[in-house]
N, C-alpha and C positions, 0 to 999 in steps of 0.2 A: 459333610457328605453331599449336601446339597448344591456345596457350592461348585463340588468335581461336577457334580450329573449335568448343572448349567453349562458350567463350560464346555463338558465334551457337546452338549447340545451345540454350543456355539460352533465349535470345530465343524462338527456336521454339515450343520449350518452353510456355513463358508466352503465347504468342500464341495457340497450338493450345488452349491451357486457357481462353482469353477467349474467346475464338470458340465454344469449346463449351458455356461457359456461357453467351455472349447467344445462343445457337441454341436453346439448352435452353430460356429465359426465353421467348424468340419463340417456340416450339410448345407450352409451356404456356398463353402468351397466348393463340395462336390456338385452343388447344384449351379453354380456358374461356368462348372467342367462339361456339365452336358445340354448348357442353352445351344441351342442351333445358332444360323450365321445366316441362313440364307434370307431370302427378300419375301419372298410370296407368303401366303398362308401356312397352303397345302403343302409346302418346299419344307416350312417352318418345323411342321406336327411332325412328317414323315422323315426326319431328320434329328429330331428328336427322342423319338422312339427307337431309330437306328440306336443313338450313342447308349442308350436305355440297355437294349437290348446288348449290345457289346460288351456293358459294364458288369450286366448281369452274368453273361457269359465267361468274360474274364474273371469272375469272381469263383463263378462255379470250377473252372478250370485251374486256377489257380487251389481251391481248395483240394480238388480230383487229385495236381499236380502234387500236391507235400504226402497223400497218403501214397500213391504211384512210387516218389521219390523213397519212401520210408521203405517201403514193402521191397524193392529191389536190391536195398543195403542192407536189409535184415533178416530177407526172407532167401532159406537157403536156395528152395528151386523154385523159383520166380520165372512166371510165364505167361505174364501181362505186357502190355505196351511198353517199349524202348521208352527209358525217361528224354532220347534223345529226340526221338519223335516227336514226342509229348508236349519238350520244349521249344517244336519248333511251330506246332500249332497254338498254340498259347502265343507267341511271336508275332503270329500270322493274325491273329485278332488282336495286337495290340497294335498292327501295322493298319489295321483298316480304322479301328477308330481313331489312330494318329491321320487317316486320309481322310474322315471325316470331320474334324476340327479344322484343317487344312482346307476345307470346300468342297471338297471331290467324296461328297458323301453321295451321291449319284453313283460312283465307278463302286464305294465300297459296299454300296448295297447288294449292285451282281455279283460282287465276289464272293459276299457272304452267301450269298443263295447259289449259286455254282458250288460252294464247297461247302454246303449242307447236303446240295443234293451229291455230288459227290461220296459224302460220309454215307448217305444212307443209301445209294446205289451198292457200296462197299460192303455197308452190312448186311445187305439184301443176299448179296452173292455167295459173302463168307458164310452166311451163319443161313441164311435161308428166306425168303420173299415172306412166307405166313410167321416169321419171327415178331411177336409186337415188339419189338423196340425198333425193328424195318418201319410195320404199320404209323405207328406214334411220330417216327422222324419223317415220314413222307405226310402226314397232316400238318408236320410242323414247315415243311418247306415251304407247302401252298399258302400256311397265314402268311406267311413270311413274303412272299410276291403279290399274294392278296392286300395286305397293310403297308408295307414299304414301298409297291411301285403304282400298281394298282390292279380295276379287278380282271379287267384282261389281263395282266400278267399272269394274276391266279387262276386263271382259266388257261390259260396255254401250258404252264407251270403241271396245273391237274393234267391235264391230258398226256404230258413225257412221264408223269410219274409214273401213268396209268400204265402205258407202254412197257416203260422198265419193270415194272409188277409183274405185268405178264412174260416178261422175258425171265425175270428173276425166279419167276414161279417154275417154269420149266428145266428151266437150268437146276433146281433144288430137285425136281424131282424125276431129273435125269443123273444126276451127277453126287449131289448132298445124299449124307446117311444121318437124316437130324430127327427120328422119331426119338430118342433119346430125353432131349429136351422137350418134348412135347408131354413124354409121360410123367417127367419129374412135379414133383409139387413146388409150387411159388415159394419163393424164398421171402424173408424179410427184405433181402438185396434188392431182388424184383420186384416188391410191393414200393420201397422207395425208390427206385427208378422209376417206375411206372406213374408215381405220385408227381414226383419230381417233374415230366415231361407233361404230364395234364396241367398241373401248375405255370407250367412255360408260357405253353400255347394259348391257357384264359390268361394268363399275365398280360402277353400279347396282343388280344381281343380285346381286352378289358381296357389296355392304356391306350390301344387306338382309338374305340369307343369315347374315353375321356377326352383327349382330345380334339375328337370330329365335336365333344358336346360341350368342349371350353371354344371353339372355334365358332360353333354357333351360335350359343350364347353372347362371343364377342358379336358376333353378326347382328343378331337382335337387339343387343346395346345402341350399335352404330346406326342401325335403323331407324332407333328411336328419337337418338340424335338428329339424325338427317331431318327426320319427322320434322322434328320439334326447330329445328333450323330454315328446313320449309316452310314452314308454318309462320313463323317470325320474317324468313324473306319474302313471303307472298303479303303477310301485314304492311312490312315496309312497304312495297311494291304498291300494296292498293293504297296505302296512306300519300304514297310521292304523285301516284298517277291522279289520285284525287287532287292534290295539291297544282300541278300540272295543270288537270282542269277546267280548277279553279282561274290558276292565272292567264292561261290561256282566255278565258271567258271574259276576262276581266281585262283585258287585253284586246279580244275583238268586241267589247261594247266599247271602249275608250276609241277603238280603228270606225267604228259604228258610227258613233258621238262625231268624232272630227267629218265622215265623209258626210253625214245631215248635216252638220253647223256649213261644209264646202256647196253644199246642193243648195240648202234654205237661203246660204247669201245671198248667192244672186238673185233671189226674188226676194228679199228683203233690200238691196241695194237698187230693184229694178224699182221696187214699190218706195222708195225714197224720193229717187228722183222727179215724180210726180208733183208731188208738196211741194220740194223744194224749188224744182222750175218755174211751178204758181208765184211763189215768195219771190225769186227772184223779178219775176215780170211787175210784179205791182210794186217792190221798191222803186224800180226802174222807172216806171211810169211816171210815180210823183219825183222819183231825183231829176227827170229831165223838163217836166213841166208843171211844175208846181200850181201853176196861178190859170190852168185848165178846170182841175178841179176844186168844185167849193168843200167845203166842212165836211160834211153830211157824205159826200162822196168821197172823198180822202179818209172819213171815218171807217166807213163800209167796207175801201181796199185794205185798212187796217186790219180788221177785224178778220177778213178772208184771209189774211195772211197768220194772225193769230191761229186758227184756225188747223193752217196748211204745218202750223210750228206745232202746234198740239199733236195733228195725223204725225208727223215729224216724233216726235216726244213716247207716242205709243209705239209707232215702229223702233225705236232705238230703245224702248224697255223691255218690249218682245226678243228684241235679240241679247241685247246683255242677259236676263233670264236664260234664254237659252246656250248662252256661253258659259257664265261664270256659274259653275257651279253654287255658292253660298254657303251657309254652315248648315251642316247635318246633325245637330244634335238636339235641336230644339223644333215641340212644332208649332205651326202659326194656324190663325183661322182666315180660311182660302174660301172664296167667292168663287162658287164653281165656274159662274157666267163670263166673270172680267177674265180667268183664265180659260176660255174656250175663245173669250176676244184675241186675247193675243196669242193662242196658238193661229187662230184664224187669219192674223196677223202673217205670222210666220209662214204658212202655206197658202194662200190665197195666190200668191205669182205662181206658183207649179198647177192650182187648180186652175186659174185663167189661161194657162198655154194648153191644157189638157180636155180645156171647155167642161167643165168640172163645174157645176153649180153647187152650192155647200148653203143646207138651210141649218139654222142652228133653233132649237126648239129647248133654251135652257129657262128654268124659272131662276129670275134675276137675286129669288132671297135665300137660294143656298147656299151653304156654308161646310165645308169640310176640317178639320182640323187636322192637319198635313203637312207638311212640307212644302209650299211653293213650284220648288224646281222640281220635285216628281209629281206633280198633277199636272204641271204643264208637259211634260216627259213624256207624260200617260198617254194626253193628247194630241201633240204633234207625231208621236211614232203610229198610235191609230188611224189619224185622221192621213196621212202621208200614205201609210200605206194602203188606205180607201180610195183616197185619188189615184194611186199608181195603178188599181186595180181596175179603173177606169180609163186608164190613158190609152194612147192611141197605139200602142203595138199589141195592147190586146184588143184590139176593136174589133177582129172577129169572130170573138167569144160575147159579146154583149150585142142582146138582142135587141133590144131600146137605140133610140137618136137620144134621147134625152137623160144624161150623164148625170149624175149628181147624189152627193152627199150628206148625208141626215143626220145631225149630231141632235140626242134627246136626252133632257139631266130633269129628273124629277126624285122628291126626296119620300122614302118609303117608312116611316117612323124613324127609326135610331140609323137607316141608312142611306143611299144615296145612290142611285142604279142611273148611269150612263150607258145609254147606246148610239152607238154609231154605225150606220147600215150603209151598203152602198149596191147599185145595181150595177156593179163591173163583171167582169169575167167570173167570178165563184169559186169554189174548190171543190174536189170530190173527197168523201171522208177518211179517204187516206191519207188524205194530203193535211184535212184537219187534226187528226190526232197527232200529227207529230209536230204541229208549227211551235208546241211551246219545249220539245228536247231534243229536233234537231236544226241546224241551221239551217234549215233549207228554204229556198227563194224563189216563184215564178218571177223575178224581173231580171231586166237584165244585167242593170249594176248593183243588184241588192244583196246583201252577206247573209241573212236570215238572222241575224243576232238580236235583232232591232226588238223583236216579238219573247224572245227570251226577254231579253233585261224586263220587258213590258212585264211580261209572267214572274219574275222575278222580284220587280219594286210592288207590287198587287200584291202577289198571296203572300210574300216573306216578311216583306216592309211595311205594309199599311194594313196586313193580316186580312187582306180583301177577295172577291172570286173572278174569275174571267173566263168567261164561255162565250164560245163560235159557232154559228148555227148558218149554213150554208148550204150553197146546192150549186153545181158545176152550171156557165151560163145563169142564174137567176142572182148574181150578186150574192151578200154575206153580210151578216151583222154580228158585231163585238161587244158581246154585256157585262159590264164591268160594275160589282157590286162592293161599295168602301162604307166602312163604318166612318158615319161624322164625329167621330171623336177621334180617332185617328191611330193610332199607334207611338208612342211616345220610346219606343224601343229603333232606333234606325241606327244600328249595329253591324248589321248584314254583311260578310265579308267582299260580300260580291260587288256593294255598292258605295264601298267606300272609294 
């Protein structure tokens, strides 16, 4: 016994899983029969609801149809609707949702709505304007232009109904003899007709409603996306522009770097030639006459010439420094004094054309622990731009005849505070707040980069401060405070 009751369980079983798979396959079918086709949104919903609406229709019609059909073959005196009529509005909505799968769901929406209100102008007249089933089909005209086209339509739509009502109302009670039905009691017939068309019209309301609220919901999705896409392109965007920059930056201190090393040659090639003219005259001397001079005196032109080979020897370390960058990863312990020599070195021909007198005020026993080539960097970008602030196209912003440049290095416990002051032309404090983030330049070949990189290798690379304390006309000084231990981190991307 047990083993029949399994089995037929299984049978079951297996029937209840076909059944739900051909139901499943049937409502997928029927639900690919009423996707819309058109492009837009609102094209989309209001195209959809159409075929909605059609199917619903054909179904109720079709059922209307088989009882219609029955009752005119079996019933002796039958005095309902022609089944030829019948068939041929049933036709006529299979014609429009066949135009609505076709694309011309635009043309089948006014048709439907011309032959609703058609149907219920009809039964307004036949049967009477205060008949509810008039009432019921003219609220259902207006959702029907209100949802399928839009609300002006349903407002235009209301107002011909409104029109027809009152013609229909007159004409009932010029012409109709319909107190009849007004005294009778509601039928069950009536009470499901009645249900039946309330049920229409929320059906109606209901599926546009879902719609406009799956439509927006899509919207808010998409939103969120965009957001969230935004958000990620504005990250790129700031990350590339940063990077940008960066090389850009990196790019005008390199353009920087070349046009000082092009400006400093020449006064380092003018200040060459000095030494080297001396060396050559005193060779000369002794190669053409030897036995003029005794020992003592041939020793002495020696020795000047030694001398002029050593000036010779510092100038040509001043500039290599300033050329070849060296290795950046390690640091050395820097003699503040020997490097303010040879930036002094370096700039001395541009302070002599400029009548630029440069006192140096360093104590010879301090010591930094630094990198070389950015304490000298430090220096020649300060001290350059002290003398330029002095030269002669701003000379009628400097109140003084007497020009000159003050470089001060004294060591403050664990650091080591440089100043350089100059009584040139000055700035006014707008012009100080932004010399270290924007490029901006009173000279006339200068790029403003020069003062970045300065702020740059300072606070980032040797973890040190630099402050500008000026007055427009009264000159400016540059206080530049480094720790003597220095920074062992020279990383920086800016300064690679």
């Amino acid at each position: 016994m047990s083993y029949f009751l399994l089995q037929a369980v299984k049978k079951v079983d297996t029937a209840a899983r076909v059944w739900t798979t051909r139901a499943a396959a049937c409502l997928s079918k029927y639900k690919k029969i009423l996707l819309p086709t058109s492009k837009t949104e609102d094209d989309r919903r209001r195209e959809y609801i159409l075929n909605i609406i059609l199917i619903l229709s054909l179904c109720a019609l079709s059922i209307l149809g088989a009882t219609l059909y029955w009752n005119s073959a079996h019933v002796e005196k039958y005095t309902g609707m022609s089944p030829f009529y019948f068939t041929i509005i049933i036709l006529i909505y299979a014609s429009l949702f066949y135009a609505s799968k076709k694309g011309y769901w635009k043309i089948a929406t006014i048709l439907l709505l011309i032959i609703n209100m058609a149907g219920t102008m009809y039964t307004g007249w036949k049967w009477g304007a205060s008949l509810p089933e008039t009432l019921l089909l003219t609220v259902l005209v207006i959702a029907i232009a209100s949802v399928l086209i839009s609300s002006t339509a349903g407002f235009v739509t209301s107002g011909v109904m409104i029109a027809s009502l009152a013609i229909m109302g007159i004409h009932e009670a010029i012409h109709l003899n319909v107190p009849d039905w007004r005294l009778d009691e509601i039928s069950i017939t009536d009470v499901i007709t009645y249900s039946v068309m309330f049920l229409f019209i929320s059906f109606i309301v209901w599926l546009s409603n879902r719609q406009i609220d799956a439509s927006l919901k899509r919207a808010r999705e998409s939103e969120k996306l965009l957001q969230a896409e935004r958000n990620i392109l504005e990250q790129r965007v700031s990350e590339r522009t940063e990077e940008l920059i960066i090389d850009q930056r990196k790019r005008l201190m390199e353009v920087d770097r070349i046009v000082k090393v092009g400006e400093l040659a020449q006064g380092i090639i003018h200040d060459l030639m000095s030494p080297l003219t001396s060396m050559n005259l005193y060779m000369e001397e002794i190669h053409s006459r030897p036995e003029k001079y005794s020992s003592d005196m041939t020793h002495a032109m020696f020795v000047k010439t030694l001398e002029a080979s050593r000036r010779m020897k510092s100038f040509m370390e001043s500039a290599r420094h300033l050329i070849s960058p060296g290795q950046l990863h390690e640091n050395m312990s820097v003699n503040l004094h020997k490097k303010v020599i040879m930036a002094y070195d370096v700039v001395a021909y541009n302070a002599r054309r400029n009548n630029v007198n440069i006192v140096i005020n360093v104590n010879e026993s301090i010591n930094i622990n630094a990198h070389p080539l950015r304490i000298q960097q430090i220096l020649i970008n300060l001290l350059s731009n002290a003398i330029d602030a002095c030269s002669p196209y701003e000379s009628d912003k400097i109140l003084c005849s007497d020009k000159h440049v003050q470089i001060d290095g004294v060591q403050l416990g664990d650091e080591v505070r440089i100043t350089i002051s100059d009584n040139g032309c000055g700035m006014d404090n707008e012009h100080v707040s932004k010399l270290f983030t924007h490029p901006k330049t009173t000279k006339s070949s200068g790029t403003g980069i020069g003062l970045i990189n300065t702020h740059s290798i300072i606070t980032e690379e040797l973890r040190g401060t630099i402050k500008v304390e000026s007055k427009k006309g009264l000159g400016a000084s540059v206080i530049v405070t480094l720790p003597r231990q220095g920074n062992k981190d020279l990383t920086h991307p800016h300064l690679k």
